[in-house]
PDB file of N, CA, C and O in Angstrom:
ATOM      1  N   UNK A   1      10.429  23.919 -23.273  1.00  0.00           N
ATOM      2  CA  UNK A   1      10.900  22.553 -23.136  1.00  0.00           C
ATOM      3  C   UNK A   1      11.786  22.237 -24.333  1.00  0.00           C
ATOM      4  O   UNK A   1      11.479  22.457 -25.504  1.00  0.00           O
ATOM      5  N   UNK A   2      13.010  21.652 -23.867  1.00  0.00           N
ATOM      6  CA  UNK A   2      14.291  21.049 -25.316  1.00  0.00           C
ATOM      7  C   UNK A   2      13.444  20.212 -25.891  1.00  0.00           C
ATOM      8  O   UNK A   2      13.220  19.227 -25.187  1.00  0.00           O
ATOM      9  N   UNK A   3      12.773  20.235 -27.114  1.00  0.00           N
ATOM     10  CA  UNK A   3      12.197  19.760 -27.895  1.00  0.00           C
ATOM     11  C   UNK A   3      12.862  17.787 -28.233  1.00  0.00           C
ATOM     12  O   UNK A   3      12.178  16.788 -28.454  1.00  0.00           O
ATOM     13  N   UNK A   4      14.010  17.894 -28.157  1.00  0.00           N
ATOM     14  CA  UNK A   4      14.916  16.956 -28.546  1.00  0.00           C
ATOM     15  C   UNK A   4      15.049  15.979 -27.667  1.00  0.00           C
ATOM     16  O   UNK A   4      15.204  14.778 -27.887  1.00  0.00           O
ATOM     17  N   UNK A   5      14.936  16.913 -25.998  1.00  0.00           N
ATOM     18  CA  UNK A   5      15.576  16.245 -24.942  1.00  0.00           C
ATOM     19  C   UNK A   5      13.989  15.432 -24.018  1.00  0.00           C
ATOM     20  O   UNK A   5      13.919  14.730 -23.009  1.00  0.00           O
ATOM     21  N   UNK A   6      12.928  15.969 -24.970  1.00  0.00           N
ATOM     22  CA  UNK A   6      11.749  15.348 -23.870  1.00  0.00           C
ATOM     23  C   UNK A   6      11.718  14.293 -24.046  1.00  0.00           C
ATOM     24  O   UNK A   6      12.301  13.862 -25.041  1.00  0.00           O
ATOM     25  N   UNK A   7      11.107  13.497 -23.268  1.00  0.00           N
ATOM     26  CA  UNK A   7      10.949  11.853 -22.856  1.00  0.00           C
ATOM     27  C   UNK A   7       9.210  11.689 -22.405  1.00  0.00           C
ATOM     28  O   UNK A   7       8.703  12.300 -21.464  1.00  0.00           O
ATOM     29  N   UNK A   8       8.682  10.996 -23.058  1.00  0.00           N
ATOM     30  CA  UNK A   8       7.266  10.359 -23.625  1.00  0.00           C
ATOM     31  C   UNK A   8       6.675   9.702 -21.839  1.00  0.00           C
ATOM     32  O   UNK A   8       7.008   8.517 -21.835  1.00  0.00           O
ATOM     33  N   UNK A   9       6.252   9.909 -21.002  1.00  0.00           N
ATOM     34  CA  UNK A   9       6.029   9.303 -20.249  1.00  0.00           C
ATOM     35  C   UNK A   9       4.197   8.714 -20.312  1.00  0.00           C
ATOM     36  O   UNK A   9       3.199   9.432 -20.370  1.00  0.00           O
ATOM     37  N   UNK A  10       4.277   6.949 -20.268  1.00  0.00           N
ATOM     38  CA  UNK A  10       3.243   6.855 -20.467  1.00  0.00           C
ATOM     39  C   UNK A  10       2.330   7.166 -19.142  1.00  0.00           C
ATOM     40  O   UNK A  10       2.742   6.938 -18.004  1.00  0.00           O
ATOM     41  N   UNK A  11       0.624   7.892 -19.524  1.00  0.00           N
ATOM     42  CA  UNK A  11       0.087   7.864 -18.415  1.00  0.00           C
ATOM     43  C   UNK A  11      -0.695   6.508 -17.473  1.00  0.00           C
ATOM     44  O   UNK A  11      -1.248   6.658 -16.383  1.00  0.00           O
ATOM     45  N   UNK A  12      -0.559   5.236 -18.208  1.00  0.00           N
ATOM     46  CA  UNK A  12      -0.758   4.121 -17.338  1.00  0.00           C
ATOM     47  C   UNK A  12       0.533   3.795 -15.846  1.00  0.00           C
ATOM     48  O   UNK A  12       0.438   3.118 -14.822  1.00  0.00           O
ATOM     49  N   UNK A  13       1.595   4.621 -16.389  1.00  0.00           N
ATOM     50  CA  UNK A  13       2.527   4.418 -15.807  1.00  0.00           C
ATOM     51  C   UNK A  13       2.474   4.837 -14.706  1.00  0.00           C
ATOM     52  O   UNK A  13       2.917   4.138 -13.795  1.00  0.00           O
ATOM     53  N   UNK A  14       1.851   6.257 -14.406  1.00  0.00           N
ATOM     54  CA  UNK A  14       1.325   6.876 -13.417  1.00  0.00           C
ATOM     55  C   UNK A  14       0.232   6.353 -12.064  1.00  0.00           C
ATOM     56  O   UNK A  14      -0.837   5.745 -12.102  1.00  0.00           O
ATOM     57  N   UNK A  15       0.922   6.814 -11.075  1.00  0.00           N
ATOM     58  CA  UNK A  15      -0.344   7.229  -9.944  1.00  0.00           C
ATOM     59  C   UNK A  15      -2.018   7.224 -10.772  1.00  0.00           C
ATOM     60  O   UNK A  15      -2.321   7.505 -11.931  1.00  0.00           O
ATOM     61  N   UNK A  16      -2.473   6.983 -10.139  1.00  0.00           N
ATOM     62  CA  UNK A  16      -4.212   8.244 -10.466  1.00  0.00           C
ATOM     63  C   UNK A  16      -4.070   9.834  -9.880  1.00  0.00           C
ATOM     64  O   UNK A  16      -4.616  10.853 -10.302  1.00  0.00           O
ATOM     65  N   UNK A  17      -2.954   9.623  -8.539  1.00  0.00           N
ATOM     66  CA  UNK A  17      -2.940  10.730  -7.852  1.00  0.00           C
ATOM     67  C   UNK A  17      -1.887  11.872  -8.412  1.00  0.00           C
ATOM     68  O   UNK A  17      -1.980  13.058  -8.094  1.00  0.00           O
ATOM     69  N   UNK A  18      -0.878  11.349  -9.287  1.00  0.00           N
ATOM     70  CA  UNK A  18       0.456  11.704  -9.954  1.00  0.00           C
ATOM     71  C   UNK A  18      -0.687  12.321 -11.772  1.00  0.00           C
ATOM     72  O   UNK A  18      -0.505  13.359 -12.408  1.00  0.00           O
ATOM     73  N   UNK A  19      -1.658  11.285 -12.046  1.00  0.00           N
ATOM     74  CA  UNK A  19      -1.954  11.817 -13.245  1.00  0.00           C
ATOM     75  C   UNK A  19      -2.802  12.596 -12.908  1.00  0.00           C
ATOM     76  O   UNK A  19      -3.196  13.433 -13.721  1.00  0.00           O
ATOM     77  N   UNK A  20      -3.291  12.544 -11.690  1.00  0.00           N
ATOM     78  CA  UNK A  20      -4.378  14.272 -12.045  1.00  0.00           C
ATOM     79  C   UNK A  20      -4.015  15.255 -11.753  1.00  0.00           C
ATOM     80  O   UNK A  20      -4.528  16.339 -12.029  1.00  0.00           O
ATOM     81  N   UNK A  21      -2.926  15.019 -11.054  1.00  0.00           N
ATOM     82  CA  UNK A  21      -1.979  16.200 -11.021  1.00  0.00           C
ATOM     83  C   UNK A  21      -1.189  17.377 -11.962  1.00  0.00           C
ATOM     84  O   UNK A  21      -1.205  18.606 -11.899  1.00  0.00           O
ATOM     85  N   UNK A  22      -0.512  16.451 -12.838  1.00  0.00           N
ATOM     86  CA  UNK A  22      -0.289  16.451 -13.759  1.00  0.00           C
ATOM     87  C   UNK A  22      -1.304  17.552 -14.998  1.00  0.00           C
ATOM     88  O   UNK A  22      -1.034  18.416 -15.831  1.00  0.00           O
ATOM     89  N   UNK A  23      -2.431  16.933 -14.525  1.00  0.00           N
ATOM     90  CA  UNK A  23      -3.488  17.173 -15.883  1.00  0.00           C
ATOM     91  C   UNK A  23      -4.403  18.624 -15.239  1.00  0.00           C
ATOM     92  O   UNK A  23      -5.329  19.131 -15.872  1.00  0.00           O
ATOM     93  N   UNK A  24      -3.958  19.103 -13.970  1.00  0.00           N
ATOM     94  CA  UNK A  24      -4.741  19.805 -12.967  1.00  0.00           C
ATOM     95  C   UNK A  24      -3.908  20.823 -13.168  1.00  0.00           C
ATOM     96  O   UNK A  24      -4.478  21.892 -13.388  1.00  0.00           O
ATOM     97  N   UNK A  25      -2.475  20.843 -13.164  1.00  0.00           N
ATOM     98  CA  UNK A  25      -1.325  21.831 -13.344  1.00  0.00           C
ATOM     99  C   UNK A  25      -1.557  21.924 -15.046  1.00  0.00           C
ATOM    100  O   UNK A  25      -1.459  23.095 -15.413  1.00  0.00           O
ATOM    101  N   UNK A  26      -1.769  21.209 -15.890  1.00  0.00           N
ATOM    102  CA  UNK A  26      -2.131  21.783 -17.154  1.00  0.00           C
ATOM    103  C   UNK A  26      -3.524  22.959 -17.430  1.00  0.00           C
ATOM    104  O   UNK A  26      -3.444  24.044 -18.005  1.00  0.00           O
ATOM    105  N   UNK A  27      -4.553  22.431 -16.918  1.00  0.00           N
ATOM    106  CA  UNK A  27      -5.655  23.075 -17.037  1.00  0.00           C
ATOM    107  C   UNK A  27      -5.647  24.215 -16.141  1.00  0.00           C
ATOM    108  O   UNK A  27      -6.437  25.073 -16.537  1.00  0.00           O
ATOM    109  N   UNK A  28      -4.980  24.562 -14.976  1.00  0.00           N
ATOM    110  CA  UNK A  28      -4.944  25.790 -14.336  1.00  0.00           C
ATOM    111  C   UNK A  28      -4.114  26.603 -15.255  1.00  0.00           C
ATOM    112  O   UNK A  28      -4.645  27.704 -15.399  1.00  0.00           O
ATOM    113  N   UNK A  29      -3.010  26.487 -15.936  1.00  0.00           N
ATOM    114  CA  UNK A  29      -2.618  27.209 -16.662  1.00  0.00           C
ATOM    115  C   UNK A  29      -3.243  28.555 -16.973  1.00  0.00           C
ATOM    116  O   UNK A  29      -4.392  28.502 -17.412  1.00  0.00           O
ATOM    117  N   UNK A  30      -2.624  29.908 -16.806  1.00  0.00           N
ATOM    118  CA  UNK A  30      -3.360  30.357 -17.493  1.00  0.00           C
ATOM    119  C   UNK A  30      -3.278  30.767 -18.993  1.00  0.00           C
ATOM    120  O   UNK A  30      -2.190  31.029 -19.506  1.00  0.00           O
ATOM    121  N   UNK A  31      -4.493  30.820 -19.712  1.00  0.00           N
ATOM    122  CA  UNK A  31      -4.336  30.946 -21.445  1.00  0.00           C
ATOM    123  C   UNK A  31      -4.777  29.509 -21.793  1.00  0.00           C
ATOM    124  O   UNK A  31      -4.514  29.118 -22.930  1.00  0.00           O
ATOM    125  N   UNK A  32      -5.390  28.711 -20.981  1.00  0.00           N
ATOM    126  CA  UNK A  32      -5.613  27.323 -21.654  1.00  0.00           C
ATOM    127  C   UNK A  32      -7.014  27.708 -22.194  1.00  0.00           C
ATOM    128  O   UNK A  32      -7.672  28.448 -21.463  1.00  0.00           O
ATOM    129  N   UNK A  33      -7.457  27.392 -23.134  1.00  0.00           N
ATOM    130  CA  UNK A  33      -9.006  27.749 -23.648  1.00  0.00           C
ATOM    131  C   UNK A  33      -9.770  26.447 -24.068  1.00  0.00           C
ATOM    132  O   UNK A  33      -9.443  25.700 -24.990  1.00  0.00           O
ATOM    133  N   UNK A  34     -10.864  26.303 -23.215  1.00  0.00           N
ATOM    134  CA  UNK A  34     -11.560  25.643 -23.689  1.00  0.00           C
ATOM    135  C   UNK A  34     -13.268  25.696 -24.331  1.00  0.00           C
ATOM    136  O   UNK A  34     -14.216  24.931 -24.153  1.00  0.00           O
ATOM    137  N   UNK A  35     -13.130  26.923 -25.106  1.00  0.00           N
ATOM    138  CA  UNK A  35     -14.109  27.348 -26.085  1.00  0.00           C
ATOM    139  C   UNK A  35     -14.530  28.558 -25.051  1.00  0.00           C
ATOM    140  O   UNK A  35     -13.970  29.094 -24.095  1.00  0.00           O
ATOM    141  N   UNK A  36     -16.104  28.762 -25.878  1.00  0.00           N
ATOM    142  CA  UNK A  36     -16.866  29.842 -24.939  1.00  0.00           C
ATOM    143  C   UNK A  36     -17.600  29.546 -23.753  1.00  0.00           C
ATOM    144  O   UNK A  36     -18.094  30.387 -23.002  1.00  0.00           O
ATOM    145  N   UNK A  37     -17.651  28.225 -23.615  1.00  0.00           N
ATOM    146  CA  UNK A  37     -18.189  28.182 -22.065  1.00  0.00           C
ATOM    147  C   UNK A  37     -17.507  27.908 -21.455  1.00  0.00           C
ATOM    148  O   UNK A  37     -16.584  27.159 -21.776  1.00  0.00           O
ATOM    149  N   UNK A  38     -17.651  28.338 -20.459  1.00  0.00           N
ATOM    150  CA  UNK A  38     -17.143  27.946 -18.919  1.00  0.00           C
ATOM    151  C   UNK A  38     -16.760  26.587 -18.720  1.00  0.00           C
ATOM    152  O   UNK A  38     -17.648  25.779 -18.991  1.00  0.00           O
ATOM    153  N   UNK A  39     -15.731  26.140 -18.339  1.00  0.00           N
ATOM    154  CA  UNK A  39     -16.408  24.616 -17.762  1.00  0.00           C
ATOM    155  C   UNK A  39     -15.373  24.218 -16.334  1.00  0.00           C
ATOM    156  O   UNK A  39     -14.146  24.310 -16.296  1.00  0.00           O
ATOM    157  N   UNK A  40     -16.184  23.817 -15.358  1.00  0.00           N
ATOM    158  CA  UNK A  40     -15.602  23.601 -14.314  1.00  0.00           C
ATOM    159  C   UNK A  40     -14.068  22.720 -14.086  1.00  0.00           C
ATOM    160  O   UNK A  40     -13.631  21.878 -14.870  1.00  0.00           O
ATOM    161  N   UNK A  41     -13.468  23.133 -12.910  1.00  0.00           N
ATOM    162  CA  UNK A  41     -12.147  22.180 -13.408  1.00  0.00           C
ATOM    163  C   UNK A  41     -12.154  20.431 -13.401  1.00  0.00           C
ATOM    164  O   UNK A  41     -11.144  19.743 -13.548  1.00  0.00           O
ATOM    165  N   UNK A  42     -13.681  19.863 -13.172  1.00  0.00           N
ATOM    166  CA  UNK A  42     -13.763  18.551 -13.022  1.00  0.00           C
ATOM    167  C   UNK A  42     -13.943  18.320 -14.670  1.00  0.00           C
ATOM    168  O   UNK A  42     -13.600  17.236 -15.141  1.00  0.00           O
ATOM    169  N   UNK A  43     -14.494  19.374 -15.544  1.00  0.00           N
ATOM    170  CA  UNK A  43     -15.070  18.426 -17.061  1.00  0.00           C
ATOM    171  C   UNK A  43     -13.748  19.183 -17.190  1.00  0.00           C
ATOM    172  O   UNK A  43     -13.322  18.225 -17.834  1.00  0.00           O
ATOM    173  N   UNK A  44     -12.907  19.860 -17.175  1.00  0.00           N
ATOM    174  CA  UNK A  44     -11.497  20.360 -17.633  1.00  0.00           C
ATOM    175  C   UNK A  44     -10.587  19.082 -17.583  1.00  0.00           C
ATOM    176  O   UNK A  44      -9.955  18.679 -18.560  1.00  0.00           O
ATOM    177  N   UNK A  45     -10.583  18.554 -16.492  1.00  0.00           N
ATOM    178  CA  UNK A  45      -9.687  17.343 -16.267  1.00  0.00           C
ATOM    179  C   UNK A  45     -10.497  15.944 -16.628  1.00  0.00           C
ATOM    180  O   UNK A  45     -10.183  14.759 -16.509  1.00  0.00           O
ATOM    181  N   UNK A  46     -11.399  16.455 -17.007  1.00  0.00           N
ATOM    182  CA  UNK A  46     -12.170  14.780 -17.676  1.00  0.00           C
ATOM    183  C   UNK A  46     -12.069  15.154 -19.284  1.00  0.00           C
ATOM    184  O   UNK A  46     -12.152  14.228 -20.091  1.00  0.00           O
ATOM    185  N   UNK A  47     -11.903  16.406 -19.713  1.00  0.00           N
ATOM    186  CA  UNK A  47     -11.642  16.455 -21.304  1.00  0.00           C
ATOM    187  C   UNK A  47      -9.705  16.247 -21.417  1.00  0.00           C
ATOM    188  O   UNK A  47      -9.262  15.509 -22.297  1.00  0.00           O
ATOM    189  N   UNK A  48      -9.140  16.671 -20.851  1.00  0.00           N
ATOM    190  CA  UNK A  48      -7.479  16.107 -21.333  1.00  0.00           C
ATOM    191  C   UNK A  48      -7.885  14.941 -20.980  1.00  0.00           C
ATOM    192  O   UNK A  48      -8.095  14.143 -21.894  1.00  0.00           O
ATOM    193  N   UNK A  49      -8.075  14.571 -19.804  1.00  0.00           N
ATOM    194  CA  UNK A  49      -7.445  12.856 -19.492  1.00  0.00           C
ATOM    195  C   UNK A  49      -8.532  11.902 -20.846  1.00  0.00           C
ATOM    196  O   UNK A  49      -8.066  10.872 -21.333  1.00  0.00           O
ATOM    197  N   UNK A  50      -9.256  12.171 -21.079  1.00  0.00           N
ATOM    198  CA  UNK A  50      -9.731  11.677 -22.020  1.00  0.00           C
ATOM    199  C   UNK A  50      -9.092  11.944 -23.226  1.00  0.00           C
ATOM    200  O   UNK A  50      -9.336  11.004 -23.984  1.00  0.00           O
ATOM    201  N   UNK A  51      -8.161  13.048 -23.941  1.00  0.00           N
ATOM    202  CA  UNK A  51      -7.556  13.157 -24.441  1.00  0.00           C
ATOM    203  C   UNK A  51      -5.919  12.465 -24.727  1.00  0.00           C
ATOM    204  O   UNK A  51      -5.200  12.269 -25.707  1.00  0.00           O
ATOM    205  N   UNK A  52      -5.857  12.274 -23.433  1.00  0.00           N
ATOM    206  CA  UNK A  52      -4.737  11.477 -22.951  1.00  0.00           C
ATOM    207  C   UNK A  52      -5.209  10.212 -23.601  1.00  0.00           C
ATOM    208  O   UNK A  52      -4.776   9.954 -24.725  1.00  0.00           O
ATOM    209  N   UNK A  53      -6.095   9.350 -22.985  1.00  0.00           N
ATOM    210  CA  UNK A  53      -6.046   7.990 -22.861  1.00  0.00           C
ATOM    211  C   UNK A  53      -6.362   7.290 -24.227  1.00  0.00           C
ATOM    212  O   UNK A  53      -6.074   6.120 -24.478  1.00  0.00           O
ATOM    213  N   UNK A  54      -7.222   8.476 -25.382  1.00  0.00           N
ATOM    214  CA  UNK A  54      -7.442   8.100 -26.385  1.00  0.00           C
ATOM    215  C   UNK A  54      -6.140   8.742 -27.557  1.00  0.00           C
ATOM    216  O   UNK A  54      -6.234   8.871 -28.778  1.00  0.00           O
ATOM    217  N   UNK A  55      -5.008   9.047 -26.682  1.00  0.00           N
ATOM    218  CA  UNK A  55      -3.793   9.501 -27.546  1.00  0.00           C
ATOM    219  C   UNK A  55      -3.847  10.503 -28.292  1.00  0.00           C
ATOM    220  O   UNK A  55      -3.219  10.330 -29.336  1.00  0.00           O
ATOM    221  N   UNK A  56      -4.380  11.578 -28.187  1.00  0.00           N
ATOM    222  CA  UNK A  56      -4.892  12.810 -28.603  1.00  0.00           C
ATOM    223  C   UNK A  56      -3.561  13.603 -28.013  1.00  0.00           C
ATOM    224  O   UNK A  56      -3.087  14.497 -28.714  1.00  0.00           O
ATOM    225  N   UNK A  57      -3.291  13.465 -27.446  1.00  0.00           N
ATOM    226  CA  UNK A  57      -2.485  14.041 -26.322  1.00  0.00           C
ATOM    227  C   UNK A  57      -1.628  13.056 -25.604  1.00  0.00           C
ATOM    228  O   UNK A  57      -1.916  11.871 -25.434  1.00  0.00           O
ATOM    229  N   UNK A  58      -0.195  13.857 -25.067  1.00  0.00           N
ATOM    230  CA  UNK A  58       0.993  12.943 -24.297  1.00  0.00           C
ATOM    231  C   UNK A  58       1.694  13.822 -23.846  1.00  0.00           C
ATOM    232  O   UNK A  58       1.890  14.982 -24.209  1.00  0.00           O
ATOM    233  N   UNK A  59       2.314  12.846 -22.508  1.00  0.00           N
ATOM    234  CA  UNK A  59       2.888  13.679 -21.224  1.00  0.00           C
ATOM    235  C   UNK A  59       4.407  13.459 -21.531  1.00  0.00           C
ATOM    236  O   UNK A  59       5.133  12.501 -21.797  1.00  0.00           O
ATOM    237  N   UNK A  60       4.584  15.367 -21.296  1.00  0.00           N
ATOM    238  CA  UNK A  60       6.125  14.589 -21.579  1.00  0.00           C
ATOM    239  C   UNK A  60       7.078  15.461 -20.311  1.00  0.00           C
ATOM    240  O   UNK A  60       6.799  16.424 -19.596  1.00  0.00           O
ATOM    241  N   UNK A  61       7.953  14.848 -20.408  1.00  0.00           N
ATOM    242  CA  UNK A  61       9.153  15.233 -19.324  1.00  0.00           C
ATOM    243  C   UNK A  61      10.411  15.498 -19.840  1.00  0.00           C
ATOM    244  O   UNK A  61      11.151  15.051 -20.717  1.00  0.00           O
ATOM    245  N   UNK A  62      10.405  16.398 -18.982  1.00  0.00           N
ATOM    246  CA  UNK A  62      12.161  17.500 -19.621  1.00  0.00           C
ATOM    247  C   UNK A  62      13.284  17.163 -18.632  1.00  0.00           C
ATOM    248  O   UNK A  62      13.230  17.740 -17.546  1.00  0.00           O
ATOM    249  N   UNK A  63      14.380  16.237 -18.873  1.00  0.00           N
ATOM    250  CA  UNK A  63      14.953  15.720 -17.550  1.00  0.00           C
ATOM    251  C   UNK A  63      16.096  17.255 -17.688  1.00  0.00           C
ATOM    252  O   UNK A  63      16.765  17.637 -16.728  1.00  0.00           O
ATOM    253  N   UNK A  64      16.106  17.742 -18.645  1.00  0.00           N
ATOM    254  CA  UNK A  64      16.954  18.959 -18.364  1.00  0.00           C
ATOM    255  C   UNK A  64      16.460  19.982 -17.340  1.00  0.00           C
ATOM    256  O   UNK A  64      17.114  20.369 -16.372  1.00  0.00           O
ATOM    257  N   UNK A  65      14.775  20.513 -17.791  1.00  0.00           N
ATOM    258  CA  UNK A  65      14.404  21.671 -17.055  1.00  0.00           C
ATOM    259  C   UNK A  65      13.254  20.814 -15.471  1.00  0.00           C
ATOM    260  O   UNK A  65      12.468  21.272 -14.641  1.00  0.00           O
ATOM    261  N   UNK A  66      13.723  19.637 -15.750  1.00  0.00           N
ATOM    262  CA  UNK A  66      12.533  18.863 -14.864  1.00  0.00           C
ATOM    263  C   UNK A  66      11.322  19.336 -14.558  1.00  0.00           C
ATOM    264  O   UNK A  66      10.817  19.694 -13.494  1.00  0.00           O
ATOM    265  N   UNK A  67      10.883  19.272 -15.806  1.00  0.00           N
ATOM    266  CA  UNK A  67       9.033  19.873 -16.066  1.00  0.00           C
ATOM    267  C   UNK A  67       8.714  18.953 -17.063  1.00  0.00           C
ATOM    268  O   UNK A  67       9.391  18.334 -17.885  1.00  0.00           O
ATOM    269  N   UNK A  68       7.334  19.014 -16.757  1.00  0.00           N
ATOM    270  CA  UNK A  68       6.202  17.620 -17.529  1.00  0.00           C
ATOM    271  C   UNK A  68       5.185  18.742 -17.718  1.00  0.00           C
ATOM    272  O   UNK A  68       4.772  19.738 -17.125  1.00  0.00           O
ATOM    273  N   UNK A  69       4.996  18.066 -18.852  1.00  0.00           N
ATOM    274  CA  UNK A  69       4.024  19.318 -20.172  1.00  0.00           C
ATOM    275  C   UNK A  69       2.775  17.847 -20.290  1.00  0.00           C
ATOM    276  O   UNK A  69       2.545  16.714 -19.868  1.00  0.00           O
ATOM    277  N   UNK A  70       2.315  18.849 -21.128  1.00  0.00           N
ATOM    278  CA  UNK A  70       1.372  17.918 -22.175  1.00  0.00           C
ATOM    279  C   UNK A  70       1.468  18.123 -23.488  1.00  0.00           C
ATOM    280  O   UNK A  70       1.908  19.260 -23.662  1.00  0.00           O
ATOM    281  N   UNK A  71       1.330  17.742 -24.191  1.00  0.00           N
ATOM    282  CA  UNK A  71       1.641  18.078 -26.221  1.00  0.00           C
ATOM    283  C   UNK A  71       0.455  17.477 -26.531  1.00  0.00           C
ATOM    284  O   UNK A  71       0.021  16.533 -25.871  1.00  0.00           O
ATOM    285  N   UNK A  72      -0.344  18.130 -27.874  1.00  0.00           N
ATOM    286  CA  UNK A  72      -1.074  17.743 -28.448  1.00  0.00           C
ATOM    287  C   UNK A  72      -0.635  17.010 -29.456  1.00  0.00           C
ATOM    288  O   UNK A  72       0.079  17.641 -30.234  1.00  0.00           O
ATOM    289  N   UNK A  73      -0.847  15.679 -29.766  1.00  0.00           N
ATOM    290  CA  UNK A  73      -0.396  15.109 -30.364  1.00  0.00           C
ATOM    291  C   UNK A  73      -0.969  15.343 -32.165  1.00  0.00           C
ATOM    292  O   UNK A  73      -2.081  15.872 -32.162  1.00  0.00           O
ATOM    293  N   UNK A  74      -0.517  15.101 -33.402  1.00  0.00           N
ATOM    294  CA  UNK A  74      -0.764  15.815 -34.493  1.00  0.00           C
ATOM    295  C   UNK A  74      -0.383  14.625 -35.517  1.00  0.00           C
ATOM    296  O   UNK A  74       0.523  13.823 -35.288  1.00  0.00           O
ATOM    297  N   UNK A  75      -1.201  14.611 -36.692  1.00  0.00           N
ATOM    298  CA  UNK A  75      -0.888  13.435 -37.602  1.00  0.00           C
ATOM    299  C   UNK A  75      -1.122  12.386 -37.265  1.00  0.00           C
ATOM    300  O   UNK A  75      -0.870  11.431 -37.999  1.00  0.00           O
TER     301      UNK A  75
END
């Protein structure tokens, strides 16, 4: 993703059906790790979106490559 060119999309802005989407295409990823246990894809998508909503994390969009990431947010 153009680092320069992404655009911050808030997730209130969203669907419910658009943000779990979103957060469902993140966690299938593969290489996403979420420690040594297992955890099903319902506490997978209840740990980002909780990450999300407490700003831990933000959705962003690439109007160049038209893809929406997630970034961990830092500082």
């Amino acid at each position: 993703m153009s680092a320069g060119a992404a655009v911050e999309i808030p997730y209130r802005e969203l669907t419910a059906q658009a943000l779990r989407g979103v957060i469902e295409a993140f966690v299938l990823r593969e290489g996403t790790d979420y420690g040594e246990r297992e955890c099903s894809l319902e506490e997978k998508v209840a740990q980002v979106r909780a990450q999300i909503e407490r700003g831990a994390a933000r959705i962003l969009f690439d109007p160049e490559t038209r893809t929406v990431t997630l970034e961990v947010v830092t500082g």
